[in-house]
C-alpha positions in Angstrom: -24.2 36.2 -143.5 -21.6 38.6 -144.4 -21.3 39.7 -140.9 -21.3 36.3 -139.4 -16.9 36.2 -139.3 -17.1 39.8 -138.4 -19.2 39.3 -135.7 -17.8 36.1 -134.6 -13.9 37.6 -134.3 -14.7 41.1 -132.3 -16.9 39.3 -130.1 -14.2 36.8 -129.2 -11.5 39.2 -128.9 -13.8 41.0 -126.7 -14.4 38.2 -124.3 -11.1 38.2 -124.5 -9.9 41.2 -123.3 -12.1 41.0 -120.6 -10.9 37.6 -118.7 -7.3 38.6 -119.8 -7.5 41.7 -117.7 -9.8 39.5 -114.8 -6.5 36.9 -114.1 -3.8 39.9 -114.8 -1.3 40.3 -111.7 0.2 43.6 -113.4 -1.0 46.8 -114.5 0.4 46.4 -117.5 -1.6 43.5 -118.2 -4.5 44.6 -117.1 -4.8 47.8 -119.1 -3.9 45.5 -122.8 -6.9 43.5 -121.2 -8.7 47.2 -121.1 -7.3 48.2 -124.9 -8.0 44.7 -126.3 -11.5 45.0 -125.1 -11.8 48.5 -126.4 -10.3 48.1 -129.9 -12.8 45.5 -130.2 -16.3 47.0 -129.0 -15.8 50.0 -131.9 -15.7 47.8 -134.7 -18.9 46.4 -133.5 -19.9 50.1 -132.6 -20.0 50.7 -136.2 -21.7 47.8 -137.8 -24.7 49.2 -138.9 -22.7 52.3 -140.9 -25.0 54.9 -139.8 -23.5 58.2 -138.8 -25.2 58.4 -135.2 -23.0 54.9 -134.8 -20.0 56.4 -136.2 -20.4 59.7 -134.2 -21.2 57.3 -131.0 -18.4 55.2 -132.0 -15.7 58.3 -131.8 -17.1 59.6 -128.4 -16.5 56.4 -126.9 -13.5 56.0 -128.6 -12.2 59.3 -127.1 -13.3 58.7 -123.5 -12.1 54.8 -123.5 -9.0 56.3 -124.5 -8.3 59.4 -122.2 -9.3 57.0 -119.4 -6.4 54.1 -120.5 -3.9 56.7 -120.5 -4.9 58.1 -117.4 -4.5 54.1 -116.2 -1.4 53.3 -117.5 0.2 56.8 -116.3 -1.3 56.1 -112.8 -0.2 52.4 -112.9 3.3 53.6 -114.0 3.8 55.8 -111.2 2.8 53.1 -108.8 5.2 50.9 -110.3 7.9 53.2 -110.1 11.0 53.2 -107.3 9.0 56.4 -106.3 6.5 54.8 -104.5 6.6 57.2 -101.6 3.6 57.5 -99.3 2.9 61.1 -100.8 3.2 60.3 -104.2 0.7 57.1 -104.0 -2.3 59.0 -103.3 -1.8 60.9 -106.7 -1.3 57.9 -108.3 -4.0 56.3 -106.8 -6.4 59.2 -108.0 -5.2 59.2 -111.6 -5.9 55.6 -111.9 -9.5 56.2 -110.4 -10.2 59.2 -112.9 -9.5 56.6 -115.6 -11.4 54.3 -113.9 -14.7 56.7 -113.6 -14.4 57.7 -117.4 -14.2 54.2 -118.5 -17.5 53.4 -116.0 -19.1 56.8 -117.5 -19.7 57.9 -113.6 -19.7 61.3 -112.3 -18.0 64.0 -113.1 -16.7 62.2 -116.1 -20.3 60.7 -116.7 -21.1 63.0 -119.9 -19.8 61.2 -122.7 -22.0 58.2 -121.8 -25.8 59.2 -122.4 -24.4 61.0 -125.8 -23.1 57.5 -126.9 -26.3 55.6 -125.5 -29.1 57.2 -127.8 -27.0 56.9 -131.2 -26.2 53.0 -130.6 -28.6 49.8 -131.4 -30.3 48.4 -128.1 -27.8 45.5 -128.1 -24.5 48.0 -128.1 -26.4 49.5 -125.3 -26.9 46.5 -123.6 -23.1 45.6 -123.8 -22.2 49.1 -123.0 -24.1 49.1 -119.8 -22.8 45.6 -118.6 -20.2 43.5 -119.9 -18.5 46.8 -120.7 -18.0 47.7 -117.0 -16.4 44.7 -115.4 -13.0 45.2 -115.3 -13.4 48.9 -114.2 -15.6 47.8 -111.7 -13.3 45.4 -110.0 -10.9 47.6 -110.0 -12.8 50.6 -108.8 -13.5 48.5 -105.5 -9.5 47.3 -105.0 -9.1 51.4 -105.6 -11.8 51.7 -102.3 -9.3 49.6 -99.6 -7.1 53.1 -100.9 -9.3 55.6 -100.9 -10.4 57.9 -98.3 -13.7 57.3 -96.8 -14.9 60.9 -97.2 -13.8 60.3 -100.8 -15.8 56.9 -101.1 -19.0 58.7 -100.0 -18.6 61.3 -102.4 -18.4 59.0 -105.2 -21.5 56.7 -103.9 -23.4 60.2 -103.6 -22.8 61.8 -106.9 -23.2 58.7 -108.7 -26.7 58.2 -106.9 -27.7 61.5 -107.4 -26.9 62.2 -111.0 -28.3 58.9 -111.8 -31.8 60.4 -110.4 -31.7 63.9 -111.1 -30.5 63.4 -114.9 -32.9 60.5 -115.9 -36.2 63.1 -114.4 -34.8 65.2 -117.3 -35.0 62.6 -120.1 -37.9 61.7 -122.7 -36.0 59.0 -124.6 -35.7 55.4 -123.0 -31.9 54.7 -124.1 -30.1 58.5 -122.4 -33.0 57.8 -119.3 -31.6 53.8 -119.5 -28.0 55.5 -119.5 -29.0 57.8 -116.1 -30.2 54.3 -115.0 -27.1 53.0 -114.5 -24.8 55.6 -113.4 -27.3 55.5 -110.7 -27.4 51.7 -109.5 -23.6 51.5 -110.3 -24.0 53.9 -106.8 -25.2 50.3 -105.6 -22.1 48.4 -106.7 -19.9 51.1 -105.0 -22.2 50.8 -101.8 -21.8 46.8 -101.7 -18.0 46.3 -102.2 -17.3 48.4 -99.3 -18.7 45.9 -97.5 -18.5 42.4 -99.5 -17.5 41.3 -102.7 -19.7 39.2 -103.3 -22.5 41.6 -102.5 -21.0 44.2 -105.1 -20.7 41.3 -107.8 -24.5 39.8 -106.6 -25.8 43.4 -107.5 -23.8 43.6 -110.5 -25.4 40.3 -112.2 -29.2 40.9 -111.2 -28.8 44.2 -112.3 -27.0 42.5 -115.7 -30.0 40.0 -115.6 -32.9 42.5 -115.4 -31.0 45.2 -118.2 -30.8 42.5 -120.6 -34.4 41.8 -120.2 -35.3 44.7 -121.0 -33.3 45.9 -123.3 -34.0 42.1 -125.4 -37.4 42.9 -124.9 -37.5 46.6 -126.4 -35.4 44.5 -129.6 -37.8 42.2 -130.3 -40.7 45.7 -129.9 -38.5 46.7 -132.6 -38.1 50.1 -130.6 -36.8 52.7 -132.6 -33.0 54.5 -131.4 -35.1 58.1 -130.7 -38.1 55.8 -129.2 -39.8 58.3 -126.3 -41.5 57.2 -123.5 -45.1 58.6 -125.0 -44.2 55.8 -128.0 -44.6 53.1 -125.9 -48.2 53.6 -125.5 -48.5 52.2 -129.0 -48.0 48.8 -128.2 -50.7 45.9 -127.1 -51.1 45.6 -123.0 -48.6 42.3 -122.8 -46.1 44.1 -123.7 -46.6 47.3 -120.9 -47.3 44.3 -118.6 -43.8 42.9 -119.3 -41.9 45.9 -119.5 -43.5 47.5 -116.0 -42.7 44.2 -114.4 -38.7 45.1 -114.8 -38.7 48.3 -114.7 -40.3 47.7 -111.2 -37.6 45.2 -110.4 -35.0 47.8 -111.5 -36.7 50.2 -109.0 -36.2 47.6 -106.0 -40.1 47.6 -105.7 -41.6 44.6 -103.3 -41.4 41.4 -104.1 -39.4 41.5 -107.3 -36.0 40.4 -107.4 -34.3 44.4 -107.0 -35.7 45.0 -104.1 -34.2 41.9 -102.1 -30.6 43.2 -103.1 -30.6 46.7 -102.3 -32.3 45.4 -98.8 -28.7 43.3 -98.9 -26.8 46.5 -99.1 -29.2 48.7 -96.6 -28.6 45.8 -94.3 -24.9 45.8 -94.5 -24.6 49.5 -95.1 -26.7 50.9 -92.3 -24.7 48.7 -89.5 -21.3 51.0 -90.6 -22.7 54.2 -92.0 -26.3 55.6 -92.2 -24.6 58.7 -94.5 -24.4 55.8 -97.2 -27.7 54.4 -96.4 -29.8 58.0 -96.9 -27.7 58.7 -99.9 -28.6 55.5 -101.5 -32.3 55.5 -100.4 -32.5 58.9 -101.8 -30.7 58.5 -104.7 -32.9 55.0 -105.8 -36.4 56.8 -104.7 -35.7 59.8 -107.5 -34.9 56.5 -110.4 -38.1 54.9 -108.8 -39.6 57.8 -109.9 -39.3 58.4 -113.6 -40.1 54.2 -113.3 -43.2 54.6 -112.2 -43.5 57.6 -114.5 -43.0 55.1 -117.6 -45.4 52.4 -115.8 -48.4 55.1 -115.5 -48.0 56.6 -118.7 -48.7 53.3 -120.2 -51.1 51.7 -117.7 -53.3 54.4 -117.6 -53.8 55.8 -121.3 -56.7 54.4 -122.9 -55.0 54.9 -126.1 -55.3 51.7 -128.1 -52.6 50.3 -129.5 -51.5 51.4 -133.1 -48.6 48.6 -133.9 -49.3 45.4 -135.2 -47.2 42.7 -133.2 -49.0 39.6 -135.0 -45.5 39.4 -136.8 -43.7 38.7 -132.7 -46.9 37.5 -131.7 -45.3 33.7 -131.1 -42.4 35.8 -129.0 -44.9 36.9 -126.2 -44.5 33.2 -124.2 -40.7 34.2 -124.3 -40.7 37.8 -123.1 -42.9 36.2 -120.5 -39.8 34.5 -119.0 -38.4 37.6 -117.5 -41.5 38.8 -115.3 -41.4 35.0 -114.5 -38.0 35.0 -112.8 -37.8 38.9 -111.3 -40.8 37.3 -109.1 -39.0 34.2 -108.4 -36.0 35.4 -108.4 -36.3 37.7 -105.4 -37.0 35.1 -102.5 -33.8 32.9 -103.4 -31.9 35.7 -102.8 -32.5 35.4 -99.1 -31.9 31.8 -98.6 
């Protein structure tokens, strides 16, 4: 109970942050949005009071930092009466280092597994969505500035890293981390073209994250869980967890699979570069998927954890599969 005002005051001053940086016309404004959202995540970093948290809680802190004042110095040079043609480009490419730290996307993409295995499964499931709005938004006003050979090298590393560094991983939340970096590639891919499709990416992707990452909360999973760990719990639950991790792979006829076929659609009409970069990229994270769906559909290891105690949760965790199958269809009409 202790923690209800605690909780209840970060969270709104969270929320907070984020929609005041969302309707800011200014720089300025947007990065207090930015700092306001920041200085509230880290007290709710650190509400467990474990030193993994605390040592998370710092790395993030440092990042989230370097990348606001790499913001605000690019956002006051833009502002400046210096705004000649060769000094925006600079400016423009201070702002986006910022930008990429904040998103933990390649090359600044290292703090961001470090922080994901010492944090609960909720902090992670902030961290990898709600977390990565504003930067996101602005990343793609940043792309009607950028370069194109730029653009591509962004969308490339981003998909690449995501696939080659989750093959290395043997923990869900750094291989979850990996994940992200990679579909974030997605996002980048779909506001070159559209908006909308960046921001209809962005919430199925929020959508299918949060199921899974709910789901492994209620498994109780541990914050050092490995993928050989899940094969000690009952069948429903490998059934439910394969069933988004599928989606999240953009396997047929789940719901991930209708929206990167939005963005190969879009993407292969202006540049087939983006479209093998993408395809490659998703096929390597489709990978150590199917990894985790094998590993637990094929052991005949039976199941050592007693979920009688969740047992009347099961019709809930349910819901998820339930809507990544219906879910994909509506996206075409």
């Amino acid at each position: 109970m202790t923690l209800f005002p605690f909780m209840t005051l970060f969270s709104s001053t969270l929320t907070l942050g984020t929609f005041m940086s969302m309707s800011a016309s200014h720089w300025l404004f947007i990065w207090m949005g930015l700092e306001l959202n920041l200085l509230s995540f880290i007290p709710l970093l650190t509400m467990s009071s474990t030193n993994q948290e605390s040592e998370a809680a710092m790395k993030y802190f440092l990042a989230q930092a370097l990348g606001s004042g790499l913001i605000l110095l690019g956002g006051i040079l833009m502002s400046s009466n210096l705004q000649m043609i060769t000094a925006l480009l600079p400016s423009i490419l201070i702002i986006m280092s910022g930008v990429l730290l904040k998103l933990g996307l390649p090359p600044c993409h290292f703090w961001y597994p470090s922080v994901m295995t010492s944090i609960s499964w909720f902090m992670c499931l902030i961290l990898s969505t709600w977390q990565k709005i504003i930067p996101l938004i602005i990343l793609s006003y940043l792309f009607n500035l950028l370069p194109s050979t730029l653009i591509i090298i962004l969308i490339g590393s981003s998909s690449f890293i995501g696939g080659l560094g989750g093959l290395n991983q043997s923990q869900l939340r750094p291989l979850m981390a990996y994940s992200s970096i990679g579909h974030l590639s997605w996002v980048m891919a779909g506001s070159l073209f559209s908006f909308s499709f960046a921001m209809t990416y962005f919430c199925l992707y929020t959508v299918i994250t949060a199921a899974f990452m709910i789901t492994m909360m209620f498994m109780n999973a541990s914050s050092n869980m490995s993928i050989g760990s899940m094969l000690l719990y009952p069948p429903i639950h490998h059934i439910i967890i394969a069933s988004i991790l599928l989606s999240l792979g953009g396997v047929p006829p789940l719901s991930g699979f209708f929206t990167k076929w939005l963005i190969i659609q879009a993407s292969s009409q202006i540049s087939t570069l983006i479209t093998a970069i993408l395809i490659l990229g998703s096929l390597m994270n489709l990978f150590y998927y199917l990894n985790i769906v094998f590993l637990t559909s094929t052991s005949s290891t039976p199941p050592l954890i007693n979920m009688t105690s969740s047992s009347s949760l099961t019709p809930f965790l349910l819901l998820p599969t339930l809507f990544l199958l219906a879910m994909g269809p509506a996206l075409l009409m």
